[in-house]
Backbone bond lengths (Angstrom), bond angles and torsions (degrees), N, CA, C in turn:
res aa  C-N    CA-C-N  psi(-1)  N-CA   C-N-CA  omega(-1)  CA-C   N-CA-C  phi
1 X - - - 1.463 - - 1.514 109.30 -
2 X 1.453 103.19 123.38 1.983 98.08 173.97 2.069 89.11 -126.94
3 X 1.720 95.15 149.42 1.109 95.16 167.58 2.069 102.43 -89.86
4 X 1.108 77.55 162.54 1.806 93.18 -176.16 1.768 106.56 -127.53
5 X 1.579 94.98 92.51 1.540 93.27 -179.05 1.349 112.90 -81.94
6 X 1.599 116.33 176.11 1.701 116.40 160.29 0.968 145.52 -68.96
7 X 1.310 122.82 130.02 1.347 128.93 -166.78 1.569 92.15 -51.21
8 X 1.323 126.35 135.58 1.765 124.89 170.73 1.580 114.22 -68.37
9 X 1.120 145.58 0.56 1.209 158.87 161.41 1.784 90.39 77.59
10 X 2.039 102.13 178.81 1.390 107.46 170.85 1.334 116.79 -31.34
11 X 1.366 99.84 132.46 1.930 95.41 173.39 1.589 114.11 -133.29
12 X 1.376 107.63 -169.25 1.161 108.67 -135.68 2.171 85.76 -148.24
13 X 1.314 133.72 156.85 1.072 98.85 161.71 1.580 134.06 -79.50
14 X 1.037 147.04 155.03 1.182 152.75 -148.35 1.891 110.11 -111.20
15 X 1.914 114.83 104.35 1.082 129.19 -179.71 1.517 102.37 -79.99
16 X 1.422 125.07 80.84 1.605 121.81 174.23 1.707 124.90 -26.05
17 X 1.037 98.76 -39.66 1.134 112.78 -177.86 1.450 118.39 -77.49
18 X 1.443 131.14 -18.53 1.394 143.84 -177.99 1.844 98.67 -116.32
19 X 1.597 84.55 129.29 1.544 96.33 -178.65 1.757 78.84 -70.07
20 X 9.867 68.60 -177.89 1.259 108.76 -159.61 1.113 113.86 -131.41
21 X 1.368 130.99 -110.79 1.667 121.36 -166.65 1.758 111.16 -108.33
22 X 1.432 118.58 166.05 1.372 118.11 165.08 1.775 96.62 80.61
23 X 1.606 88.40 161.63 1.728 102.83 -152.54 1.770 84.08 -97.80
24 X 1.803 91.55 160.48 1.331 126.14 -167.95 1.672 95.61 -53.65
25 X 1.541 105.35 155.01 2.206 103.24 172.42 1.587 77.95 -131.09
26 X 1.550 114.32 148.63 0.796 115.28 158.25 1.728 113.62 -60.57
27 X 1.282 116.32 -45.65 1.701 133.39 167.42 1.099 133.11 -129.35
28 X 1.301 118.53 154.44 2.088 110.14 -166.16 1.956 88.99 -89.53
29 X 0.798 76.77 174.08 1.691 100.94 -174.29 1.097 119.68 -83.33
30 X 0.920 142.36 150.39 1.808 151.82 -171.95 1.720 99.35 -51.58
31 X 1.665 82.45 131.86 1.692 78.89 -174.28 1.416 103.71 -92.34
32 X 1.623 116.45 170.43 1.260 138.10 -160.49 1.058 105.77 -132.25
33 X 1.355 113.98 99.39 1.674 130.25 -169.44 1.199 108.87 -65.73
34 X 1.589 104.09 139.79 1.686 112.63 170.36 1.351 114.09 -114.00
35 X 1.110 135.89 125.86 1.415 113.32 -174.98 1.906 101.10 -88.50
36 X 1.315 109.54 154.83 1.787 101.41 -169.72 1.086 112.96 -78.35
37 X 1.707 131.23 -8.11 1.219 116.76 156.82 1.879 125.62 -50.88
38 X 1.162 114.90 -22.21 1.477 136.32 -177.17 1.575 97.72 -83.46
39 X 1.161 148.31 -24.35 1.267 143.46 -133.68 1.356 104.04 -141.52
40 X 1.519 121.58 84.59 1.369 123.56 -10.34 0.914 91.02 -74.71
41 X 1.758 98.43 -156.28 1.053 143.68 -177.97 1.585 110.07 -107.53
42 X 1.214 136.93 156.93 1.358 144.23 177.41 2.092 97.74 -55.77
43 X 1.269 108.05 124.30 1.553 126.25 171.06 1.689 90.99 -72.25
44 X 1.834 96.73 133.46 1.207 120.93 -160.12 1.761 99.11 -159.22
45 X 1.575 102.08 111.20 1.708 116.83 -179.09 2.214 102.93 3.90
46 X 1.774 93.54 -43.49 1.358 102.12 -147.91 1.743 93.43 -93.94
47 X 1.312 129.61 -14.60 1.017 129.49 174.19 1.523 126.97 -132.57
48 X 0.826 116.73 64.58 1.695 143.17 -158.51 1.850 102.44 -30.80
49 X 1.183 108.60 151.34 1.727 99.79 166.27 1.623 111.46 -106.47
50 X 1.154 91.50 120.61 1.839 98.57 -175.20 1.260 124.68 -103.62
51 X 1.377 112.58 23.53 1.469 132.42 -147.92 1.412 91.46 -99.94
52 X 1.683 115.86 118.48 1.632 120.45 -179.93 1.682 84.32 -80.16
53 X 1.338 106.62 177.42 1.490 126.87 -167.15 1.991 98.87 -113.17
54 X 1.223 114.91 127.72 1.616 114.24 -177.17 1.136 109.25 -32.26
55 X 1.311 128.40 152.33 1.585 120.29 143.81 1.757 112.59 -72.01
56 X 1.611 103.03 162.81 1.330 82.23 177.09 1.393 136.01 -87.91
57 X 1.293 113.63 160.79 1.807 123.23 172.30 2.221 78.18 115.91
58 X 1.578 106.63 -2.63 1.833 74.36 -165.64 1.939 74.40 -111.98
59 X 1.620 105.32 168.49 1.630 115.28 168.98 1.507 104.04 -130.09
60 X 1.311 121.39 165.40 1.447 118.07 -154.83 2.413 79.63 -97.15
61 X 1.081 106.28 152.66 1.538 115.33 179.22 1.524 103.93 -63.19
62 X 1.222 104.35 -50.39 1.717 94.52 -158.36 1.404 107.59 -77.50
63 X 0.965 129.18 18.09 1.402 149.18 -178.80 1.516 109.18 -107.69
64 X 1.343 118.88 -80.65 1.480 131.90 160.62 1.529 128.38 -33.65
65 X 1.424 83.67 -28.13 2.408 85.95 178.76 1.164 68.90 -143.92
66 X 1.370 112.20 101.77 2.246 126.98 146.83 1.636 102.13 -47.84
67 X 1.355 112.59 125.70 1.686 113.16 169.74 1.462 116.10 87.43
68 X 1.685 116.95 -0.70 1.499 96.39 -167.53 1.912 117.11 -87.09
69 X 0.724 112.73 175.00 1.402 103.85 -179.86 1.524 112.03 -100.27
70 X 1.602 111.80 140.42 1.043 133.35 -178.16 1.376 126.55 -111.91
71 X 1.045 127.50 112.81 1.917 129.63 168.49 1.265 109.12 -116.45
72 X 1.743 126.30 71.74 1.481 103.18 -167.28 1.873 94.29 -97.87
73 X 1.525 103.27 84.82 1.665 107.32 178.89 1.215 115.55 -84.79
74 X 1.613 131.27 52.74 1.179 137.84 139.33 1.478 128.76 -86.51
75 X 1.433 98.72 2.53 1.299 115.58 -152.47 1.952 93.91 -112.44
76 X 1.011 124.37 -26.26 1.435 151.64 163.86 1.654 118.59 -88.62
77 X 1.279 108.98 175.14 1.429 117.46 -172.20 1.848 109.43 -105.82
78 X 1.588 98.21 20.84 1.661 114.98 -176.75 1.444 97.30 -103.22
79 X 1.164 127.23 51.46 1.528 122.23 148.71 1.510 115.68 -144.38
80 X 1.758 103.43 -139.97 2.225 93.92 -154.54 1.852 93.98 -96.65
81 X 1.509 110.84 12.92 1.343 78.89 179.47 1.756 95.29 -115.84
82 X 1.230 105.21 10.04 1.738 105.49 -167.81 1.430 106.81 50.28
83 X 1.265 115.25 71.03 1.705 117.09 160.73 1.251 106.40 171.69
84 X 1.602 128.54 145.23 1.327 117.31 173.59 1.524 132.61 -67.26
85 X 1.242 119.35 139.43 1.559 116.24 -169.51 1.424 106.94 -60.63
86 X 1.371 129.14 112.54 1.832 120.08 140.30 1.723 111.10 5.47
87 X 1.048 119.83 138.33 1.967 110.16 -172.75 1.224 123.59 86.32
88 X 1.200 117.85 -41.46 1.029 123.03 -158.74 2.147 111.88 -101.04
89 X 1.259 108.47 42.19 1.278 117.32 -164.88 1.912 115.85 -96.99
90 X 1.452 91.17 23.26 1.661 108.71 167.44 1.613 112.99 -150.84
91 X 1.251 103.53 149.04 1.458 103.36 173.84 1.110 113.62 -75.33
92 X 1.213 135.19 75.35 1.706 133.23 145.57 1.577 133.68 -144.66
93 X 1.057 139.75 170.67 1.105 136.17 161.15 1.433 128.47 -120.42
94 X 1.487 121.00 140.73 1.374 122.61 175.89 1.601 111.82 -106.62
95 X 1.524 104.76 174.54 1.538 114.34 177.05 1.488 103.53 -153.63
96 X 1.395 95.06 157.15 1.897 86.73 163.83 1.156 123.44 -64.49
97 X 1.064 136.46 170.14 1.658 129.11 -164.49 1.579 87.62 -76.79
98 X 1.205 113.91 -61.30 1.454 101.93 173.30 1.502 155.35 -2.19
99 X 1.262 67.83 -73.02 1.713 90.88 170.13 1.622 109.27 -78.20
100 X 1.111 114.82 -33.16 1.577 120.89 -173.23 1.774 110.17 -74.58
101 X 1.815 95.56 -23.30 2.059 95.06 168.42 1.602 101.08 -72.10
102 X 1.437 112.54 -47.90 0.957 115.24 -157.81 1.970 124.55 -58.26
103 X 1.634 91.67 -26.58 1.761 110.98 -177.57 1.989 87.01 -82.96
104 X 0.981 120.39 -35.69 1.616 105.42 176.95 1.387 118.31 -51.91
105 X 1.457 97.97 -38.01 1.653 105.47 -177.92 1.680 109.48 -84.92
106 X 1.430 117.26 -1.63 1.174 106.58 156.31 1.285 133.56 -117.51
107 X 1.369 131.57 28.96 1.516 161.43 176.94 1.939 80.81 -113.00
108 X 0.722 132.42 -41.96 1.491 123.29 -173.03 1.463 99.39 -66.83
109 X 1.120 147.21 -66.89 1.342 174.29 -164.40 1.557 93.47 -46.77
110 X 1.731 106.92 -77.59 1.596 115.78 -171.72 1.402 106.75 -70.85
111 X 1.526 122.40 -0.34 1.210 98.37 -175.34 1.795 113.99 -90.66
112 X 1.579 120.17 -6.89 1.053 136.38 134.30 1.462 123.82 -14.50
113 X 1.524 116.60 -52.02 1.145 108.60 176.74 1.167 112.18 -109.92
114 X 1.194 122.06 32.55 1.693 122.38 -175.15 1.322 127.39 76.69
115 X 1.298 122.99 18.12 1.617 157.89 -142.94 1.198 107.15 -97.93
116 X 1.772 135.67 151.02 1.499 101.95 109.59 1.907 95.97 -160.49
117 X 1.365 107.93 -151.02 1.393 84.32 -172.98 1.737 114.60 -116.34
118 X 1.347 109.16 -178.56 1.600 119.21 179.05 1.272 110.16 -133.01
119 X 1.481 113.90 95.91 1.443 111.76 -178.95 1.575 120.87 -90.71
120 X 1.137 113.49 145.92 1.375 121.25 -171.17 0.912 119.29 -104.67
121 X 1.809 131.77 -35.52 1.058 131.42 161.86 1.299 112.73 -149.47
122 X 1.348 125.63 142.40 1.626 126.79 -177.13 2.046 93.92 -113.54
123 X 1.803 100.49 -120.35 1.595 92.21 -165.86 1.494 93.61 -63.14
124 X 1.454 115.03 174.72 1.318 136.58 -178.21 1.671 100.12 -138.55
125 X 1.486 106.79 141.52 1.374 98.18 175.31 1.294 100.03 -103.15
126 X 2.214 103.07 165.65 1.685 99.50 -162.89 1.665 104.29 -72.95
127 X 1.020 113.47 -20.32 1.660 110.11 -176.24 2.223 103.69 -50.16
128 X 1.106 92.31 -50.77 1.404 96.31 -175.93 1.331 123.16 -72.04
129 X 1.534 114.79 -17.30 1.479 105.12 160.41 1.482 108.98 -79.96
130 X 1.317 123.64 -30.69 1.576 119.86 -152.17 2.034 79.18 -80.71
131 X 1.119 128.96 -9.33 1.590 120.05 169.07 1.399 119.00 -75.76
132 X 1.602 124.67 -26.57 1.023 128.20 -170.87 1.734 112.44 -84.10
133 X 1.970 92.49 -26.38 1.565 103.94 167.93 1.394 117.37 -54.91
134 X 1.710 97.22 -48.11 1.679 107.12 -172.86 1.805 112.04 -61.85
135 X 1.578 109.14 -48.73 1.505 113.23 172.57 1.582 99.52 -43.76
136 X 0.928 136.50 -65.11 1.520 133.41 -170.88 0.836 123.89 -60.06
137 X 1.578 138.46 3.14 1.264 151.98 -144.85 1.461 88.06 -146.66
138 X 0.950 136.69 -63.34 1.883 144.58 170.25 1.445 111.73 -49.03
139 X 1.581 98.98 -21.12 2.097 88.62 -168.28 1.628 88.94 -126.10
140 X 1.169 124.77 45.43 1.680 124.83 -162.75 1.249 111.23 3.47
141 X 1.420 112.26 67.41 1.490 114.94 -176.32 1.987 95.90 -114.74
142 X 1.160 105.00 45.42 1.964 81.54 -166.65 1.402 99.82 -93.03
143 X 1.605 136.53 18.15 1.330 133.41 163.54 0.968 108.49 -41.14
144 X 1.764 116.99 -52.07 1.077 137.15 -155.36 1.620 103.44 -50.04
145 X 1.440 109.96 -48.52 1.672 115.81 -166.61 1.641 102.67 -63.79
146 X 1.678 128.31 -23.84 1.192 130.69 -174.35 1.538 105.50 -88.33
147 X 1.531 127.43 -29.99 1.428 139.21 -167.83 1.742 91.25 -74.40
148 X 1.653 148.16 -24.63 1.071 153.24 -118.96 1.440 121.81 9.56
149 X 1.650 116.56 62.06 1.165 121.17 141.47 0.918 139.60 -81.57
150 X 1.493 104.83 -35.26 1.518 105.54 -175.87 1.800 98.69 -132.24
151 X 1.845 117.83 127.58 0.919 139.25 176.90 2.023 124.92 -89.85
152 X 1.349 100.03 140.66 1.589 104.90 169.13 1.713 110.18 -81.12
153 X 1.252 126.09 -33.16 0.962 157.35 164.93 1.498 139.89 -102.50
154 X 1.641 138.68 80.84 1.394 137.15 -139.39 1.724 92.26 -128.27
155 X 1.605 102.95 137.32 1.467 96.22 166.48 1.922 119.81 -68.75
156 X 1.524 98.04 -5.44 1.622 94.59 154.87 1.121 114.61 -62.59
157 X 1.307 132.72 -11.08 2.208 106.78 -173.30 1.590 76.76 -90.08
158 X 1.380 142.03 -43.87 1.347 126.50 179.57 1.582 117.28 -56.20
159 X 0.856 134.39 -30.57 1.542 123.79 146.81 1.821 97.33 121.34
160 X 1.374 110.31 2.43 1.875 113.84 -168.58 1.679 109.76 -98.68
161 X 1.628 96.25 0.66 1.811 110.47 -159.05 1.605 104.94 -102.84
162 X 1.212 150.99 129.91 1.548 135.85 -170.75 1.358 71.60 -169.49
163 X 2.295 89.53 140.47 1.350 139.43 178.36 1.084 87.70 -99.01
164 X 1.300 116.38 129.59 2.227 138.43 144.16 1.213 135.99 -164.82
165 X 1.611 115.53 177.02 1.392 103.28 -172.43 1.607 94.37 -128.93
166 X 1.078 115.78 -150.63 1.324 135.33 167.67 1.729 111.33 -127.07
167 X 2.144 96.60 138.77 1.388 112.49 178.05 1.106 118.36 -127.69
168 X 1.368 122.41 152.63 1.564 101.86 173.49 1.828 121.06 -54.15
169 X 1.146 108.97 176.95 1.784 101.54 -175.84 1.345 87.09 -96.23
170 X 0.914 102.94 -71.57 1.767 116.17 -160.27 1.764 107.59 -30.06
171 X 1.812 115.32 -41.12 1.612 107.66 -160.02 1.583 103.71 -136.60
172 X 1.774 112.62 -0.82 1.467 117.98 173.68 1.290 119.06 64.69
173 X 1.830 114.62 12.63 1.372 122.34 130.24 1.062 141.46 -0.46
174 X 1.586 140.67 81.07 1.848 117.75 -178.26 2.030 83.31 -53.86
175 X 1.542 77.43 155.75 1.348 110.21 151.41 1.291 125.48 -106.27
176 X 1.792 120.87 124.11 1.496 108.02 171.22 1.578 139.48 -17.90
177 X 1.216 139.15 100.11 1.683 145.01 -160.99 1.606 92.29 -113.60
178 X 1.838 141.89 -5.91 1.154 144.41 148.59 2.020 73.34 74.54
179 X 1.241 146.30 60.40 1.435 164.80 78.20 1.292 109.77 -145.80
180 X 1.522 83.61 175.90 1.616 103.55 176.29 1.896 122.69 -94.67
181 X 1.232 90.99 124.42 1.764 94.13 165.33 1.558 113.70 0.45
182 X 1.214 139.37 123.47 1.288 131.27 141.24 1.837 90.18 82.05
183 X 1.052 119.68 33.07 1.458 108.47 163.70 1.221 107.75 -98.21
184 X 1.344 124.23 127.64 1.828 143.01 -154.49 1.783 69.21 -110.97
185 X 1.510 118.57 93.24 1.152 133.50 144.34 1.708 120.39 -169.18
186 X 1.475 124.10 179.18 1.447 128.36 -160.13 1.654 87.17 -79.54
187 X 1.569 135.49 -26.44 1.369 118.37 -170.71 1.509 105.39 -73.86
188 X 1.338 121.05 -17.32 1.617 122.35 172.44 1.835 112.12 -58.89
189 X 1.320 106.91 -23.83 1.866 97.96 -165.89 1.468 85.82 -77.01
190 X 1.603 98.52 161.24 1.108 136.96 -160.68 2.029 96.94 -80.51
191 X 0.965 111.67 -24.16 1.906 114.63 172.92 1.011 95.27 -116.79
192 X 1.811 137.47 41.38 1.234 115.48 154.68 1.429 119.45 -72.94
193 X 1.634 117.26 159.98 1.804 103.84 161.00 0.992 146.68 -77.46
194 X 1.261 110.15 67.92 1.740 122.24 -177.56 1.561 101.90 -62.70
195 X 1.588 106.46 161.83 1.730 120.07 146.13 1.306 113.66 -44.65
196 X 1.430 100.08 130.72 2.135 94.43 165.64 0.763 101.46 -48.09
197 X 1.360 166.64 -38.94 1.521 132.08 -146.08 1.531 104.51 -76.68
198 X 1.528 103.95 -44.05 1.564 115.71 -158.90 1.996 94.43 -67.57
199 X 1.695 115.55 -49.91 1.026 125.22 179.98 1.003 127.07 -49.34
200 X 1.708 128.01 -21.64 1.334 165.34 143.84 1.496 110.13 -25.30
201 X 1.482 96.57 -84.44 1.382 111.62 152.60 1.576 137.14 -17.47
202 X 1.038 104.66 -64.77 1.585 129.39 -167.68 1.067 89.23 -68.50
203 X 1.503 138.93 -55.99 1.780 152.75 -158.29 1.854 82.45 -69.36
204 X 1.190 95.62 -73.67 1.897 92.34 -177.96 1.164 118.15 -13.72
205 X 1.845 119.74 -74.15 1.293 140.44 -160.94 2.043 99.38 -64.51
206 X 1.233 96.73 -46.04 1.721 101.57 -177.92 1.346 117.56 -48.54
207 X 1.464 113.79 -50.55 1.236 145.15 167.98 1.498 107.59 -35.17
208 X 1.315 120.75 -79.19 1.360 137.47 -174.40 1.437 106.30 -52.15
209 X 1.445 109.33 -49.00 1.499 120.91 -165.97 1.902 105.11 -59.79
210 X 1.287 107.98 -48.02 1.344 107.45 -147.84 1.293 75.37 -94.14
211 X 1.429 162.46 -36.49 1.265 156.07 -145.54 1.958 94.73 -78.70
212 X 1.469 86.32 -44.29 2.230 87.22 170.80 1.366 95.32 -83.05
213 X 1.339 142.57 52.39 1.598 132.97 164.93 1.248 121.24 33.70
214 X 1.738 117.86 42.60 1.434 124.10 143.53 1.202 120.86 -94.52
215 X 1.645 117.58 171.20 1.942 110.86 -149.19 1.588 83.65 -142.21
216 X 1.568 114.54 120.38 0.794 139.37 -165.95 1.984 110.57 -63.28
217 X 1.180 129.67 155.49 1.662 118.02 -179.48 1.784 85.28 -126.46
218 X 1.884 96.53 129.75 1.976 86.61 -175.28 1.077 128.15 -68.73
219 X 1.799 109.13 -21.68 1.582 123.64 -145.41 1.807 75.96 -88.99
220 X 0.919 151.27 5.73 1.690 139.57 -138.96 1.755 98.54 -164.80
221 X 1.115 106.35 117.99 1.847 92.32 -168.73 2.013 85.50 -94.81
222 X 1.362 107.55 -12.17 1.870 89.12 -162.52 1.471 116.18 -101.68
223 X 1.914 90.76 -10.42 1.640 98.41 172.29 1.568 122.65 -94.04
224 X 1.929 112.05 149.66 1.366 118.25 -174.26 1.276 86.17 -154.66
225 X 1.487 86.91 150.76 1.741 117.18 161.00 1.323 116.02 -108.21
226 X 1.437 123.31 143.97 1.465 120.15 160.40 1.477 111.03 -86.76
227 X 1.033 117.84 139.96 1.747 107.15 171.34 1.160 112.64 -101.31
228 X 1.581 107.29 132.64 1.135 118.77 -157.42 1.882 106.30 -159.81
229 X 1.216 113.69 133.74 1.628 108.22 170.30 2.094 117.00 -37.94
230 X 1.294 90.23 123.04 1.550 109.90 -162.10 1.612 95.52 -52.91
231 X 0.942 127.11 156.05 1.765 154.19 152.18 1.649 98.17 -112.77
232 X 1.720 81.61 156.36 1.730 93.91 176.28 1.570 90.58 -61.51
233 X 1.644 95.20 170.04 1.610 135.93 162.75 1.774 93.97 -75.12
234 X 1.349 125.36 104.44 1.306 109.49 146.96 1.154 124.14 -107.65
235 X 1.725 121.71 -172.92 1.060 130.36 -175.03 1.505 118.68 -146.40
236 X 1.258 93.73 51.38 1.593 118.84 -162.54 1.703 91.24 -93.10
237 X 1.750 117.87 134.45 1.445 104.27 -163.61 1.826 84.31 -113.55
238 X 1.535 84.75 173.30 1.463 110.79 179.07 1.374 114.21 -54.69
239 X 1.097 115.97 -62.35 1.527 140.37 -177.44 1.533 112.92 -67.53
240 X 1.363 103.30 115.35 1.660 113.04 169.54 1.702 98.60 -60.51
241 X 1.026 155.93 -40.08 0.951 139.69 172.57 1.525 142.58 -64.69
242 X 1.583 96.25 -23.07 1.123 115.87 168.52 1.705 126.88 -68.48
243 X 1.516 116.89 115.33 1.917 105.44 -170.23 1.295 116.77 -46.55
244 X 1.433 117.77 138.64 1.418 108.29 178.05 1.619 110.72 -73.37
245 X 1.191 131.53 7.86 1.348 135.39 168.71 1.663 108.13 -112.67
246 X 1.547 117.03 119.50 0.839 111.77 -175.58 2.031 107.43 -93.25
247 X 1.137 89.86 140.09 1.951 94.73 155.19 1.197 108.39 -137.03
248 X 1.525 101.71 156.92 1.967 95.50 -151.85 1.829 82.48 -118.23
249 X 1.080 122.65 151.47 0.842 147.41 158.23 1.403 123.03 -36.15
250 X 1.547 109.23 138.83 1.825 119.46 -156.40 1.798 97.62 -68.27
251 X 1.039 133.73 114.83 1.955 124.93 165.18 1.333 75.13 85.07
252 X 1.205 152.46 92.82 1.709 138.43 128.09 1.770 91.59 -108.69
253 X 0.985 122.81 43.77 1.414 141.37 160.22 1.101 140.32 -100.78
254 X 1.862 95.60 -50.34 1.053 113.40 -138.78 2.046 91.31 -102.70
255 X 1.375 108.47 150.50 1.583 101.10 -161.59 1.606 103.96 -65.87
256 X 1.185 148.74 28.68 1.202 119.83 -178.45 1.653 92.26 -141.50
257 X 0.848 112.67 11.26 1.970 121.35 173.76 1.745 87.76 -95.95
258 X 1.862 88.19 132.30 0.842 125.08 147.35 1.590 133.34 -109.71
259 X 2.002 128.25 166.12 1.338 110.52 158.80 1.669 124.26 -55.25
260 X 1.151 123.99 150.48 1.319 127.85 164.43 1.483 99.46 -75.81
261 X 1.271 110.16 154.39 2.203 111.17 151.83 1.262 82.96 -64.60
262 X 1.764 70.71 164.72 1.538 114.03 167.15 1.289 129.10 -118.06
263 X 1.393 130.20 157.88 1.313 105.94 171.29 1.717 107.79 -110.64
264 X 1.387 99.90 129.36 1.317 104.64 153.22 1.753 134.67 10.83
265 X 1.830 120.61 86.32 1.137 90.87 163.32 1.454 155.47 -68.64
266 X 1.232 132.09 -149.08 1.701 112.95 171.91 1.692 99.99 -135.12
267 X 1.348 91.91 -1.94 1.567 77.14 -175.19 1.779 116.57 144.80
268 X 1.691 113.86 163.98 1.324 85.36 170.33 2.029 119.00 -104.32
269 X 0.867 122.62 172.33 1.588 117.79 -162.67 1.076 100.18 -105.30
């Protein structure tokens, strides 16, 4: 399996700091667990491996936590902007090593109760936030950037920041979280009024999280940071194929731009 992102169309150079396709969700959809043995899959003539190699101080996840489950759907057309993020042109995710001891020691914790977790997103490269600026800017959604859901700047391009929930161990089950991932609404904060069960939950994941010295974000019950001495912001992408210099595309702003296809890579060189 390779993801196949969009070609970025004519471009233009790219102001990181100044904010993609498909209409606003109030919430993404139930995620669909991968376990990281699956992620990838063995590179095969017919399915190329496009997987850039970490930079260092970061380790790739499915490597670092053997067995954990993976949904990194930024990388797909299963999230809030309906299109895959810029960066994101391989199936995997990295972290700082850091942060990646630190999520071991909390799969240790939940696995106590039969637990463990489903991460959605760890580092983020800056090309792919400054896309989520542009989606918000294309769907006159830029409240969002004032509400702090959605960032020009995320301690994901620093690599210490990772999206998840909790699954069962035993069958990789989400467990009720009373919302969904990435819902840009008041049931996402961390004291919203969910059902106990879901509220249960949420206390669980908090629990575990901050007990490995990650720091909870309120508006966001699934996002945490570890604190830790800063690293640059990069924008180093997933995909060996993908340029390590990004330029973003002419109007990927503007509401009536869409992604172009792509064609097919072959591989990395």
């Amino acid at each position: 399996m390779a993801w196949l992102p969009p070609t970025w169309g004519p471009a233009r150079v790219l102001v990181l700091s100044v904010g993609l396709a498909g209409p606003a969700r109030a919430s993404a959809p139930s995620p669909a667990p991968v376990p990281s043995s699956a992620v990838p899959p063995a590179a095969s003539p017919a399915v190329p491996d496009l997987r850039r190699s970490p930079p260092p101080g970061f380790v790739r996840l499915s490597e670092a936590l053997p067995g954990v489950v993976l949904a990194p759907r930024y990388g797909t057309a299963d999230n809030f902007t309906g299109a895959p993020l810029p960066g994101y042109g391989a199936p995997q995710l990295w972290a700082r090593s850091e942060a990646a001891a630190a999520l071991a020691q909390v799969r240790e914790l939940l696995a106590q109760d039969g637990l463990d977790i489903i991460i959605y997103d760890a580092y983020r490269p800056r090309r792919a936030s400054a896309a989520m600026v542009a989606w918000t800017r294309r769907t006159g959604q830029t409240a969002l950037l004032d509400q702090g859901y959605i960032a020009a700047r995320s301690g994901h391009n620093h690599g210490h920041t990772v999206d998840l929930s909790l699954v069962r161990r035993d069958t990789g089950a989400p467990v009720d979280m009373g919302g969904a991932w990435d819902a840009f609404a008041p049931v996402s904060h961390a004291d919203a009024d969910v059902d106990p069960v879901a509220r249960g939950h949420r206390a669980t994941l908090r629990q575990a999280m901050r007990a490995a010295g990650f720091q909870p974000y309120s508006k966001e019950w699934w996002h945490f940071r570890l604190p830790m001495a800063p690293g640059p912001a990069l924008d180093l992408p997933y995909g060996c194929h993908e340029p390590a210099t990004f330029v973003a595309p002419e109007g990927w702003a503007e509401p009536d731009w869409t992604p172009p296809a792509a064609p097919a890579p072959t591989g990395c060189r």
